[in-house]
N, CA, C and O of each residue as an XYZ file, in Angstrom:
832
protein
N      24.466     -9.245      3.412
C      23.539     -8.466      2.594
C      22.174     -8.418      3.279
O      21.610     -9.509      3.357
N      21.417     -7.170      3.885
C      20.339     -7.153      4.010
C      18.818     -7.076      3.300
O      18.680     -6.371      2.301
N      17.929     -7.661      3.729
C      16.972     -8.600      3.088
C      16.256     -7.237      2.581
O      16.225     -6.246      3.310
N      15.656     -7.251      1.222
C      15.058     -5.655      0.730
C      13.749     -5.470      1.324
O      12.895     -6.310      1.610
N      13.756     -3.999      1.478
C      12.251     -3.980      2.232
C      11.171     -3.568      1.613
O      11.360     -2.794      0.674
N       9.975     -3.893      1.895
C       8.944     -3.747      1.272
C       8.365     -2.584      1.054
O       9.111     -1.649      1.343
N       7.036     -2.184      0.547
C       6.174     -1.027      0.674
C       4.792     -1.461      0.816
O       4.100     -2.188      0.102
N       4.452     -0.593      2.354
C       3.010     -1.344      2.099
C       1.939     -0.161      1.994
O       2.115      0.879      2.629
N       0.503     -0.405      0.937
C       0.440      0.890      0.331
C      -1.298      0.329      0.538
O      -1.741     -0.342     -0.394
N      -2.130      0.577      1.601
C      -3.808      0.859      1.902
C      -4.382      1.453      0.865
O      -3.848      2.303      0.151
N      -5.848      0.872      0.725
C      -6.577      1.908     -0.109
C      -8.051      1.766      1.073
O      -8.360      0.665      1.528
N      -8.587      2.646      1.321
C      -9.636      3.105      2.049
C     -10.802      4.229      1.638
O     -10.593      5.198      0.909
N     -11.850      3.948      2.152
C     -12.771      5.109      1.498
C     -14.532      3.925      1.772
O     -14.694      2.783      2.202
N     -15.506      5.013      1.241
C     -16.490      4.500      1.198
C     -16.811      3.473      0.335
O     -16.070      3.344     -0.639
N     -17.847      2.622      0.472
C     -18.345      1.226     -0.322
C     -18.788      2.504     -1.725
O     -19.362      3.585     -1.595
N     -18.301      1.896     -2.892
C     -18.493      3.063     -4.095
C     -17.600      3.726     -4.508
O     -17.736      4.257     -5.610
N     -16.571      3.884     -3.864
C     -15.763      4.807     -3.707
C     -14.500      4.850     -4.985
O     -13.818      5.847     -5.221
N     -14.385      3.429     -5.768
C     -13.190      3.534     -6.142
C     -12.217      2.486     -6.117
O     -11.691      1.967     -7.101
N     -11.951      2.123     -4.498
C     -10.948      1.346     -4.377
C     -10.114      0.566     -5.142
O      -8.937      0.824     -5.398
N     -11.079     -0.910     -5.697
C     -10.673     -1.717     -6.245
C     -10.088     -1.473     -7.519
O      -9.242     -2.171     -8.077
N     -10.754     -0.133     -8.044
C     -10.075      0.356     -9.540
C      -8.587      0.941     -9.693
O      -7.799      0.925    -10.639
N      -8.490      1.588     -8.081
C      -7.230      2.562     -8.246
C      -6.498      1.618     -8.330
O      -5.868      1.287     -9.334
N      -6.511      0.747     -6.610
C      -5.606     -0.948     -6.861
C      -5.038     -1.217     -7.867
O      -3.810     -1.175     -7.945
N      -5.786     -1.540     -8.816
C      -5.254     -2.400     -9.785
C      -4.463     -1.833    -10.714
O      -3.532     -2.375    -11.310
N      -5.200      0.241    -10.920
C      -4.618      0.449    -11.432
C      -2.844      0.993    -10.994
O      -2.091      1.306    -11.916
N      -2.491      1.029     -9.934
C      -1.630      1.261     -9.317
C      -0.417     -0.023     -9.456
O       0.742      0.221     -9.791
N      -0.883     -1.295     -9.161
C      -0.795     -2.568     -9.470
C      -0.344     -2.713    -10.852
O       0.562     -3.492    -11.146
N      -1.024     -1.897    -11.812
C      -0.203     -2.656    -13.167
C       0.745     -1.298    -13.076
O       1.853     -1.589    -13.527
N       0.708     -0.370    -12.787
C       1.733      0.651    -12.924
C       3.170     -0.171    -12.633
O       4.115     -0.478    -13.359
N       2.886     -0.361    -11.305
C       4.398     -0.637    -10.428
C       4.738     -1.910    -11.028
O       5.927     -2.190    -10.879
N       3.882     -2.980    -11.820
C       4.129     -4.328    -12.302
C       5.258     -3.974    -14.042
O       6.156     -4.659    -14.531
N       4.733     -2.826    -14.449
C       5.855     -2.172    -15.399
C       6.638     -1.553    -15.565
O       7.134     -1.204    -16.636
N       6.949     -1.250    -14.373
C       8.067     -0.559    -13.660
C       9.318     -1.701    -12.802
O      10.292     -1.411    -12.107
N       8.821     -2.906    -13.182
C       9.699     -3.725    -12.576
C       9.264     -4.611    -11.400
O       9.755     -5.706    -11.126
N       8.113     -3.885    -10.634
C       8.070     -4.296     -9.019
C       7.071     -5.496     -8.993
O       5.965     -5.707     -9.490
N       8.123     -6.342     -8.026
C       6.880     -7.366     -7.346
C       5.880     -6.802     -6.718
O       6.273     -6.261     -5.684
N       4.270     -6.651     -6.978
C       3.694     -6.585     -6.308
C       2.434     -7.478     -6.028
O       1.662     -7.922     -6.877
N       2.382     -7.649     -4.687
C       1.025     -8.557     -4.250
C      -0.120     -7.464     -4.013
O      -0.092     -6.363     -3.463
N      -1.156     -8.205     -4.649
C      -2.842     -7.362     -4.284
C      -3.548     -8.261     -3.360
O      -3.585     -9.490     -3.407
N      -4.202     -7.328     -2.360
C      -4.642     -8.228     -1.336
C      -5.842     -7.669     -0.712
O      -6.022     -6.628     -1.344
N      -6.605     -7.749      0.014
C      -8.030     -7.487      0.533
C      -8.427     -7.400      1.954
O      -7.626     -8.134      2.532
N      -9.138     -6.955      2.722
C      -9.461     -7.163      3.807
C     -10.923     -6.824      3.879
O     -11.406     -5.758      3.497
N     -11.723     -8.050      4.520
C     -11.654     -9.111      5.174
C     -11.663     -9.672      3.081
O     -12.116     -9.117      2.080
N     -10.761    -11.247      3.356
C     -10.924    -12.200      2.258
C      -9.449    -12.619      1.566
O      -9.288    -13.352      0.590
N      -8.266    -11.828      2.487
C      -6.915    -12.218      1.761
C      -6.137    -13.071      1.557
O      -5.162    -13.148      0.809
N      -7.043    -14.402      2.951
C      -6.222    -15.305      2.951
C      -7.332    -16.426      2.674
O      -8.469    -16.052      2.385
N      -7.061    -17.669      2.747
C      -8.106    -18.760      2.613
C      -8.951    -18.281      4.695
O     -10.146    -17.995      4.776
N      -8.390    -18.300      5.501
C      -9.325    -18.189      6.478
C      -9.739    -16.954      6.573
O     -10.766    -16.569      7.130
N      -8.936    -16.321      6.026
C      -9.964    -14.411      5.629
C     -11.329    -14.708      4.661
O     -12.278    -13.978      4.946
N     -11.583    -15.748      3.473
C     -12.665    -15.999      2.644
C     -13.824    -16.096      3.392
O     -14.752    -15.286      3.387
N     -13.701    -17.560      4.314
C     -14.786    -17.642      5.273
C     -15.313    -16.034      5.598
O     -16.313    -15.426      5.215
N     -13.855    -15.525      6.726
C     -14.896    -14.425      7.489
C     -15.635    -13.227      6.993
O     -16.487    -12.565      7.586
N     -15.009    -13.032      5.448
C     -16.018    -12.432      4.491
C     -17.258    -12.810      4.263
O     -18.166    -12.024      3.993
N     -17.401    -14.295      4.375
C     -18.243    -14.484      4.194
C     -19.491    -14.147      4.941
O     -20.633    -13.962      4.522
N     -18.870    -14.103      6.463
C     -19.988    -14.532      7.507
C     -19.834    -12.583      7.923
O     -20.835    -12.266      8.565
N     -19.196    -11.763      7.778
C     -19.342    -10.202      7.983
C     -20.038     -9.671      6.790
O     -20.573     -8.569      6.911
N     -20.120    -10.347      5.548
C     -20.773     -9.178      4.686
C     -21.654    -10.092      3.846
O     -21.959     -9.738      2.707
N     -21.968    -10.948      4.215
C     -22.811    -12.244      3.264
C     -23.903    -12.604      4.351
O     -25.041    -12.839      3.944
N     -23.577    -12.677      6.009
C     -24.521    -13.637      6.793
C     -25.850    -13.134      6.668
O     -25.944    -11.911      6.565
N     -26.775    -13.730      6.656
C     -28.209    -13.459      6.574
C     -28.913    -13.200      7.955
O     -29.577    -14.175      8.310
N     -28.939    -12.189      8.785
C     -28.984    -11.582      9.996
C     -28.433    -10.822     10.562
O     -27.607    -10.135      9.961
N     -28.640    -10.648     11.829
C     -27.843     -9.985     12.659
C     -26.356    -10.325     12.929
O     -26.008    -11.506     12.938
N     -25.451     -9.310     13.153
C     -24.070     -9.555     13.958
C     -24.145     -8.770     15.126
O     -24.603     -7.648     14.911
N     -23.779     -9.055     16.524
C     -23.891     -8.018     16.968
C     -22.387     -7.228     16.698
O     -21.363     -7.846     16.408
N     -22.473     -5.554     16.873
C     -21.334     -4.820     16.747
C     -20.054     -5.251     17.064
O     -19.127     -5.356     16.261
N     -20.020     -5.502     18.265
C     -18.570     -5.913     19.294
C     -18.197     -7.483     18.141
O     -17.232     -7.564     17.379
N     -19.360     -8.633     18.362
C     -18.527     -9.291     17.592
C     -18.322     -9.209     15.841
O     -17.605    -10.010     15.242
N     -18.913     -8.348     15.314
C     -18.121     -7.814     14.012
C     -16.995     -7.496     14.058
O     -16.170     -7.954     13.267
N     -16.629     -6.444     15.203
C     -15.403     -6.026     15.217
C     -13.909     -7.365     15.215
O     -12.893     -7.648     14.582
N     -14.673     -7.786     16.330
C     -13.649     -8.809     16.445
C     -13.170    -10.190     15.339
O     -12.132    -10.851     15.317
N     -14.785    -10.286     14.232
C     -14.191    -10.994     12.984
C     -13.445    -10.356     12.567
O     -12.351    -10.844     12.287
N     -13.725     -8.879     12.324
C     -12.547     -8.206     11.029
C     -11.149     -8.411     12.076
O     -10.304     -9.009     11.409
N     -10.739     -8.188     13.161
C      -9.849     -8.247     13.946
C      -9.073     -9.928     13.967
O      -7.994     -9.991     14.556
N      -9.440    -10.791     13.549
C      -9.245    -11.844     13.689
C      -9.281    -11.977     12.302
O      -8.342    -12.770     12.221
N      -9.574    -11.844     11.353
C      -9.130    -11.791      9.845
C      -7.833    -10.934      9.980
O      -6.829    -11.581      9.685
N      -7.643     -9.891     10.279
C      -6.228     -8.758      9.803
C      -5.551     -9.637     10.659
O      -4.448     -9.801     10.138
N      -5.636    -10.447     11.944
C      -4.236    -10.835     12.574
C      -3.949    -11.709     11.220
O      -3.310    -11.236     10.280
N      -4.286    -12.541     11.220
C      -3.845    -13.955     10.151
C      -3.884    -13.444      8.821
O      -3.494    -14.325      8.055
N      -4.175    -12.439      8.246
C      -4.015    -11.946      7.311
C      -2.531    -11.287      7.108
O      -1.880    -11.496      6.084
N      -1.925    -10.235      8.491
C      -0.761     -9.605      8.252
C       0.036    -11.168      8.621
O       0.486    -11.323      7.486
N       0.308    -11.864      9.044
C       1.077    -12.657      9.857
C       1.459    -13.580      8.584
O       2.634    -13.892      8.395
N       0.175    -14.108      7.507
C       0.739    -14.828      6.672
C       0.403    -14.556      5.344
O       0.506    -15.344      4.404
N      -0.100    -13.129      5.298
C       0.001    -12.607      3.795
C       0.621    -11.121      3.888
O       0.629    -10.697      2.732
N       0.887    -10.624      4.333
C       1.458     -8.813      4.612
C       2.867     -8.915      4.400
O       3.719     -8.779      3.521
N       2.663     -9.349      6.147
C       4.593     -9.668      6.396
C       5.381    -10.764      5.816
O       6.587    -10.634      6.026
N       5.021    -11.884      5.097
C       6.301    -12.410      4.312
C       6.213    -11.503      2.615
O       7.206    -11.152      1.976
N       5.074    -11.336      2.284
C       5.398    -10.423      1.166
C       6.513     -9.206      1.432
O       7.664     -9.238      0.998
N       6.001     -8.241      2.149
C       6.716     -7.342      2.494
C       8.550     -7.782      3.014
O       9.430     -6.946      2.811
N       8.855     -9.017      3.601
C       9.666     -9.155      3.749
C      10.435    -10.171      2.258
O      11.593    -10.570      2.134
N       9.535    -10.292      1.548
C      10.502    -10.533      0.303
C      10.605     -9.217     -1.113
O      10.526     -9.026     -2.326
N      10.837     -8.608      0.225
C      10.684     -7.011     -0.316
C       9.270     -6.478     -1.809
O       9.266     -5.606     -2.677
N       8.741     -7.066     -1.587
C       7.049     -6.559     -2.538
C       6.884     -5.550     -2.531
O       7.818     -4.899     -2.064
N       5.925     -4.926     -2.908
C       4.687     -3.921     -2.767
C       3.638     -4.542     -2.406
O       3.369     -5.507     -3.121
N       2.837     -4.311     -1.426
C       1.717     -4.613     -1.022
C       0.865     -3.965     -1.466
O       1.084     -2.878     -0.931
N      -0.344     -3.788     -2.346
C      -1.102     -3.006     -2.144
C      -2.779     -3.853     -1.659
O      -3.115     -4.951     -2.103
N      -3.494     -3.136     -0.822
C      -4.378     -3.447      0.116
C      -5.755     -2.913      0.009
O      -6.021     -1.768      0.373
N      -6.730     -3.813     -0.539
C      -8.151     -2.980     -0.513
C      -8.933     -3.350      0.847
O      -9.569     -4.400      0.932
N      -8.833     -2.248      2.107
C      -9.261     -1.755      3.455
C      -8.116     -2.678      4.384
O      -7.489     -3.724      4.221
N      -8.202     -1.980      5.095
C      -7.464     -2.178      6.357
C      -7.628     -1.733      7.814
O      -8.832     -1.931      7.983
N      -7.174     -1.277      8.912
C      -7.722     -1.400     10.038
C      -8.441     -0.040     10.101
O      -9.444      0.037     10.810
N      -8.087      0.856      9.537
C      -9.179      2.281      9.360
C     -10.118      2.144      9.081
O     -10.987      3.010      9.187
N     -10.315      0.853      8.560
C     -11.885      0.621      7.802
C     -12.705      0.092      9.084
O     -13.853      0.439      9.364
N     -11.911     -0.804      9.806
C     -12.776     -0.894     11.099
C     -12.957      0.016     12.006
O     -13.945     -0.092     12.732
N     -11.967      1.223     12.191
C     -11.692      2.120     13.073
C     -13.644      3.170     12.481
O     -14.498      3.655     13.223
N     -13.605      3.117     11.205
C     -14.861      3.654     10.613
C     -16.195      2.885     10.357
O     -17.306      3.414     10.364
N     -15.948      1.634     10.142
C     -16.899      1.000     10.181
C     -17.573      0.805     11.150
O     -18.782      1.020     11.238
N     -16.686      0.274     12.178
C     -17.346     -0.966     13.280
C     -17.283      0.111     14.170
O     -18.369      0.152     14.749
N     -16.257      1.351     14.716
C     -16.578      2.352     15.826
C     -17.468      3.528     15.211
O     -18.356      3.804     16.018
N     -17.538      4.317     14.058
C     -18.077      5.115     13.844
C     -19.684      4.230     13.588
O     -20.719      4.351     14.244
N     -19.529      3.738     12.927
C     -21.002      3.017     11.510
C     -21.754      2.564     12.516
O     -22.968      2.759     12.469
N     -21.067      1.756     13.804
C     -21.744      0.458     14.576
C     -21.845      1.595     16.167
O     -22.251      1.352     17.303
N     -21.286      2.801     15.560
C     -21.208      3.961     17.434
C     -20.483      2.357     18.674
O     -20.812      1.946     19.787
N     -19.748      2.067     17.963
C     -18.150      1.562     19.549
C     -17.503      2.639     19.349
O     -17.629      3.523     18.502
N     -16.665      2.466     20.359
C     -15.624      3.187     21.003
C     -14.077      2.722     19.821
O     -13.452      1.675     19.645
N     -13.967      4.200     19.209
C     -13.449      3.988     18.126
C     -12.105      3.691     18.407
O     -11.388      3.303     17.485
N     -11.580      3.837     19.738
C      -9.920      4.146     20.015
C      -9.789      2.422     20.427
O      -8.782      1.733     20.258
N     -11.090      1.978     20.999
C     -10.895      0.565     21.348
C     -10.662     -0.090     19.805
O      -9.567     -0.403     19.337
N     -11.957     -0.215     19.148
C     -11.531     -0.726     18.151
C     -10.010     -0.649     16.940
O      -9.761     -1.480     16.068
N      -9.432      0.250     17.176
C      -8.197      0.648     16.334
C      -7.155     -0.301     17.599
O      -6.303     -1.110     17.230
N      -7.333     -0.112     18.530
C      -6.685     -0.483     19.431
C      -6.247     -2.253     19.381
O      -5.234     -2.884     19.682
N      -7.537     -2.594     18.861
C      -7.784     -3.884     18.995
C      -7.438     -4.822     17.933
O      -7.393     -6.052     17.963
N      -7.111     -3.680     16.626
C      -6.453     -4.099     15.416
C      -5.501     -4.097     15.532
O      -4.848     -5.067     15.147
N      -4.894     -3.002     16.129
C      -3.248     -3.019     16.225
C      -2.563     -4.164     17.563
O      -1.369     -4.415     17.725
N      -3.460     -4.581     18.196
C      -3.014     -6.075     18.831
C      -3.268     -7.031     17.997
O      -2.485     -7.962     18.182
N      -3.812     -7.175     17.381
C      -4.319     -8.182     16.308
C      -3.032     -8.596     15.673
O      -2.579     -9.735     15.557
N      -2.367     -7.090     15.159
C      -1.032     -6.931     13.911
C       0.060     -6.873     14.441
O       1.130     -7.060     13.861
N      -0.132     -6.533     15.934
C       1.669     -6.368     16.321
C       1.609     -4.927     16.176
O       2.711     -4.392     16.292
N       0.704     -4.200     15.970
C       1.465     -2.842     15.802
C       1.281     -2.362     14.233
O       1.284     -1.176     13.902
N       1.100     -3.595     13.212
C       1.580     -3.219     12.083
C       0.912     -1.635     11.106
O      -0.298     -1.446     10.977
N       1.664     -0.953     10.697
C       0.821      0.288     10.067
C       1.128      0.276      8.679
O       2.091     -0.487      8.609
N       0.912      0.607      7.746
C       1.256      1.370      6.581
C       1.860      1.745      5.902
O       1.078      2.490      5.311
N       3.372      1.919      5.115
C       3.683      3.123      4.550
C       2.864      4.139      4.183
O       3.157      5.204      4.726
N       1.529      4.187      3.120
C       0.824      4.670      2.721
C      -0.327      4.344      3.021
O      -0.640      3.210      3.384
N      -1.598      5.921      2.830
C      -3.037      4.684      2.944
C      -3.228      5.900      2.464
O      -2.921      6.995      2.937
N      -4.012      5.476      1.028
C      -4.852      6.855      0.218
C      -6.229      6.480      0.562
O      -6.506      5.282      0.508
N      -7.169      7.354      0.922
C      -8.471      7.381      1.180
C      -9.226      8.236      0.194
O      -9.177      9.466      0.162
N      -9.894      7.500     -0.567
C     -10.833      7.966     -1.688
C     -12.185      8.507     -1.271
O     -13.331      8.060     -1.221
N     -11.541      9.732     -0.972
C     -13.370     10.519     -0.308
C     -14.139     10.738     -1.431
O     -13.711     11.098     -2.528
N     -15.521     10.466     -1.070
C     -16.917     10.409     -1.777
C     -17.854     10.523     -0.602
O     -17.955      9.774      0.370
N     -18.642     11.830     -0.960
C     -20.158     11.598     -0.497
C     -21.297     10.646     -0.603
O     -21.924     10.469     -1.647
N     -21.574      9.949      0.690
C     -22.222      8.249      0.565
C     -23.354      8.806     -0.312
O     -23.552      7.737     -0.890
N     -24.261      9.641     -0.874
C     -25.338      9.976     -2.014
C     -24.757      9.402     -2.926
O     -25.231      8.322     -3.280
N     -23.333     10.009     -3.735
C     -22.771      9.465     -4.883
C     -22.501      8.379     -4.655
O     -22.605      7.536     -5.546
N     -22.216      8.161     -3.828
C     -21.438      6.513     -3.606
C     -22.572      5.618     -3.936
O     -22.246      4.682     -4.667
N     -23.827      5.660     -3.585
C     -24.812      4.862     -3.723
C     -25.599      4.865     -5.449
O     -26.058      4.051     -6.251
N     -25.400      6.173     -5.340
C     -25.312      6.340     -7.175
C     -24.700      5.267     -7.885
O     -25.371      4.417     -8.471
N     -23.410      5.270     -7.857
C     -22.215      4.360     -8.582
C     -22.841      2.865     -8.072
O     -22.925      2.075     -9.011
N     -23.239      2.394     -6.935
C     -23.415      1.205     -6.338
C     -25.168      0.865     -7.006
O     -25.597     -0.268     -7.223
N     -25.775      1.874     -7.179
C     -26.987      1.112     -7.806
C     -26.668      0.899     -9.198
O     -27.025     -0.175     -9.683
N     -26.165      1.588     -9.802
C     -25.524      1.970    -11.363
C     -24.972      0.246    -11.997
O     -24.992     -0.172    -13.154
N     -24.461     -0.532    -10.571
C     -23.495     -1.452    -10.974
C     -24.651     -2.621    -11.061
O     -24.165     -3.656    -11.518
N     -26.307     -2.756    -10.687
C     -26.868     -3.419    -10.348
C     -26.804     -4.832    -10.233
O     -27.185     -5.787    -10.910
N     -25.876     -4.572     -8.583
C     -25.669     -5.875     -7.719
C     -25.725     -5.895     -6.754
O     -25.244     -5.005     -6.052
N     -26.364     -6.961     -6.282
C     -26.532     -7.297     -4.854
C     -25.953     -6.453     -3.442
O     -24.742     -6.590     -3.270
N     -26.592     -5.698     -2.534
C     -25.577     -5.164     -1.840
C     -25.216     -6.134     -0.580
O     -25.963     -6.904      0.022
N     -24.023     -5.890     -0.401
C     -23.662     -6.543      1.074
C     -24.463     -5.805      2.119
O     -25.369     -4.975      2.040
N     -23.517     -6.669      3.622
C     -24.069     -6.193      4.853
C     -24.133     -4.883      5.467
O     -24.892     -4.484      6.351
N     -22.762     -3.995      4.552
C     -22.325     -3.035      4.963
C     -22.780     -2.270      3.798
O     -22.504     -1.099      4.059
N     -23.257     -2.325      2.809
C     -23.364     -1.582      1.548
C     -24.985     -1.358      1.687
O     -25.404     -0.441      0.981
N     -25.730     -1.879      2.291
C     -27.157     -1.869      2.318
C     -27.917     -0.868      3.755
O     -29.069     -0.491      3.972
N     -26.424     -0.689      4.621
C     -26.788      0.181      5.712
C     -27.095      1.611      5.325
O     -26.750      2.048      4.227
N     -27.891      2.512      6.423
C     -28.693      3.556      5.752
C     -27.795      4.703      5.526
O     -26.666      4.588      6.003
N     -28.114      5.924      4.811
C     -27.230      6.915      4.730
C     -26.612      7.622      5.788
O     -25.646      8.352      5.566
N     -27.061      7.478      6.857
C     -26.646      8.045      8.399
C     -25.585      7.581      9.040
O     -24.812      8.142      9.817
N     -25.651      5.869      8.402
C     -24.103      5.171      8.444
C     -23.074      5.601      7.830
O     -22.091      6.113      8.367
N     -23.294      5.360      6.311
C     -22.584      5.912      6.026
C     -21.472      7.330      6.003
O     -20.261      7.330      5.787
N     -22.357      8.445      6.300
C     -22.435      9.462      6.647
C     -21.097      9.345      7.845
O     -20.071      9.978      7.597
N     -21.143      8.898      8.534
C     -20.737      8.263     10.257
C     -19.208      8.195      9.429
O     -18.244      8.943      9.587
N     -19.330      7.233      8.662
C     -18.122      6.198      8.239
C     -17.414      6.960      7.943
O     -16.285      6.996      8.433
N     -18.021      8.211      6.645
C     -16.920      9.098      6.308
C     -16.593     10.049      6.924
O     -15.820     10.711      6.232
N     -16.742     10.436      7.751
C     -16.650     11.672      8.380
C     -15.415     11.187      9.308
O     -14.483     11.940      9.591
N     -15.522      9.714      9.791
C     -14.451      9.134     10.320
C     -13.058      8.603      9.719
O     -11.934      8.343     10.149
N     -13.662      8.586      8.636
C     -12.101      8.749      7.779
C     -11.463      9.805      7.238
O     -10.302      9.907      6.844
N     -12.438     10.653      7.265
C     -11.733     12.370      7.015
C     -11.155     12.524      8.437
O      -9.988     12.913      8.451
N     -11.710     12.307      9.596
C     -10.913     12.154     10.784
C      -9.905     12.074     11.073
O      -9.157     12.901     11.593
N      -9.624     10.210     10.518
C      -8.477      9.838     10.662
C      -7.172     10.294      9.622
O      -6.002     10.116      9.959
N      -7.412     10.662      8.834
C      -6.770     11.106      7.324
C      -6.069     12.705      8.031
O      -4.923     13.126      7.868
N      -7.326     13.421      8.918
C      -6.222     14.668      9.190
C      -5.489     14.426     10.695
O      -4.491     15.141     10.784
N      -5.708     13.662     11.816
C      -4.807     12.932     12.554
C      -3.608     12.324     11.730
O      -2.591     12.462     12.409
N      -3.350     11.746     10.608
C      -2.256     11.405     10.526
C      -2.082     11.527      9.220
O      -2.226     10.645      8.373
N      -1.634     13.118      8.996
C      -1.505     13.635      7.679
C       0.225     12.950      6.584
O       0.513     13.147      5.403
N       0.765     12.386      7.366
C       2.456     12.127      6.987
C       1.615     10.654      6.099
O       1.702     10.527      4.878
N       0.890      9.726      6.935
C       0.118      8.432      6.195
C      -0.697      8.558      5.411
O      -0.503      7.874      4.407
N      -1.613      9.182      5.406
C      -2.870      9.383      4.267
C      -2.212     10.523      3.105
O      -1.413     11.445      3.261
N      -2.849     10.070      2.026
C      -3.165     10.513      0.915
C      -4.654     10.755      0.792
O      -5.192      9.789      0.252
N      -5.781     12.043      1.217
C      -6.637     11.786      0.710
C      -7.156     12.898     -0.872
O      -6.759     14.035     -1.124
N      -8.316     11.873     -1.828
C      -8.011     12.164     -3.076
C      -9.935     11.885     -3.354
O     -10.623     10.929     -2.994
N     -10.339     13.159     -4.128
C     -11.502     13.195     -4.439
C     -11.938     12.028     -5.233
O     -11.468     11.881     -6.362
N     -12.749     11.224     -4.779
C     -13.217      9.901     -5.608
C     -14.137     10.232     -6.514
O     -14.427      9.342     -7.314
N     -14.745     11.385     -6.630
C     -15.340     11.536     -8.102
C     -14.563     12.328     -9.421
O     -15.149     12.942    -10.312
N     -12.932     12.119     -9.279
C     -12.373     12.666    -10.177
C     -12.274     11.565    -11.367
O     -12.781     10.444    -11.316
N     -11.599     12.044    -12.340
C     -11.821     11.049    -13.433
C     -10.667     10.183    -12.372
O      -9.993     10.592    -11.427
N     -10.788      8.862    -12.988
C     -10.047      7.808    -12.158
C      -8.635      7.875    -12.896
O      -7.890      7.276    -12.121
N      -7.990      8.231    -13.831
C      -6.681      8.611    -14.247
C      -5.877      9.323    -14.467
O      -4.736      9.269    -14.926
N      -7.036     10.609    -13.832
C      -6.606     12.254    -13.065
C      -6.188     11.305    -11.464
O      -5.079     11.475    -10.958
N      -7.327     10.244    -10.749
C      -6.655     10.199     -9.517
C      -5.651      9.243     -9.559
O      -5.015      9.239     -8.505
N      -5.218      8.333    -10.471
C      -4.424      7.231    -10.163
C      -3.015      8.182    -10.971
O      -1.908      7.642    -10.948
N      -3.142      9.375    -11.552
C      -1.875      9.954    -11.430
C      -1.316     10.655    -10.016
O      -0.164     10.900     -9.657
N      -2.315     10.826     -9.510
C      -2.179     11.782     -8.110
C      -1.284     10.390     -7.136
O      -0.228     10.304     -6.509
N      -2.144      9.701     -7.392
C      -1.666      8.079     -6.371
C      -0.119      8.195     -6.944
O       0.875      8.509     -6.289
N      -0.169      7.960     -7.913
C       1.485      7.285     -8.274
C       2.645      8.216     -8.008
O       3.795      7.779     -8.052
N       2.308      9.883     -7.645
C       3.152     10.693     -7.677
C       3.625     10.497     -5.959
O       4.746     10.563     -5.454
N       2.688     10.315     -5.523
C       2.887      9.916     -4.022
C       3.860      8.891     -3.533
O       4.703      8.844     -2.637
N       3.296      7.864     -4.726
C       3.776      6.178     -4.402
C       5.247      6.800     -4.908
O       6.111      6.750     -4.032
N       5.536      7.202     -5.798
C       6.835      7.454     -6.183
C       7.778      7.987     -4.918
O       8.599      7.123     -4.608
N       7.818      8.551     -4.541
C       8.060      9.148     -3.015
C       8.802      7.789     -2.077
O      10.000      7.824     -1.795
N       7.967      6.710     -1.689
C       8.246      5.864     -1.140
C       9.545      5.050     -2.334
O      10.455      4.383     -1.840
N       9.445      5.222     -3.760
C       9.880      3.672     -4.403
C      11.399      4.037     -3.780
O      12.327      3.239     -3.907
């Protein structure tokens, strides 16, 4: 009898954007529908992913670019190796708030590296590992910062960078979203959130 296989299902987009809401709400969908699913994070999924959250979006200073890249890169190895792939191989649902697109936008677009290195450098990190799915919740970083002052809290390292970054970030995930139209789902993040988490599930259905 072969071992059941998983689904692994990204959520991506700007700081503001959404993410963590669709997650979950996606998460209790498939949890009443029967399915094991694990919720998980990047950078912060594992106990040595916590630290490097800490020190990429908490440290009080400078990082330089190159070695940002390489924390988030060194979080996703040990992240897929001992939270991705045995879930997925006890056939789960994964679902994932950011993943290596987020560095491919963050750290090459946001930080101007060389964006093919950095993607490059994730996918040695993972073995290769990609996706079934990755919905990207586009929002214009104006609104996005709307919703993010609205919540009045503290911003991180990456949430406090100027609109020109941002700007950068998304434009690089609309990028990557029409390079690899078969993987992305992308879905207006200022729709009502249960107009978009029906759009999500009609998709996810596809894969169950």
């Amino acid at each position: 009898m072969t071992a059941p296989e998983g689904i692994w299902i990204t959520f991506e987009g700007g700081d503001g954007s959404g993410k963590s809401t669709q997650a979950a709400l996606l998460a209790s969908w498939l949890g009443e529908r029967g399915r094991a699913v694990l919720q998980t994070r990047e950078p912060g999924g594992s106990e040595v992913g916590v630290l490097i959250r800490d020190i990429v979006l908490h440290h009080r200073g400078d990082i330089a670019p190159r070695a940002e890249a390489l924390l988030y890169a060194a979080d996703r190895a040990h992240h897929v190796e001992t939270v991705v792939r045995p879930a997925l191989e006890r056939g789960e649902v994964v679902i994932q708030d950011r993943y290596l697109d987020s560095s491919v936008a963050y750290q090459g677009a946001g930080r101007v590296l060389d964006a093919i290195e950095v993607r490059d450098l994730s996918l040695w990190a993972t073995g290769g590992a990609l996706p079934n799915l990755t919905v990207l919740l586009d929002i214009e970083p104006a609104q996005a910062r709307r919703r993010l002052d609205a919540d009045d809290k503290p911003f991180d390292r990456l949430e406090a960078e100027k609109e020109e970054f941002h700007t950068r970030v998304r434009e690089a995930f609309l990028a990557l979203a029409a390079a690899e139209p078969q993987r992305f789902l992308v879905v207006d993040a200022t729709a009502d959130p249960e107009d978009i988490a029906v759009l999500v599930r009609a998709r996810v259905s596809t894969l169950l």
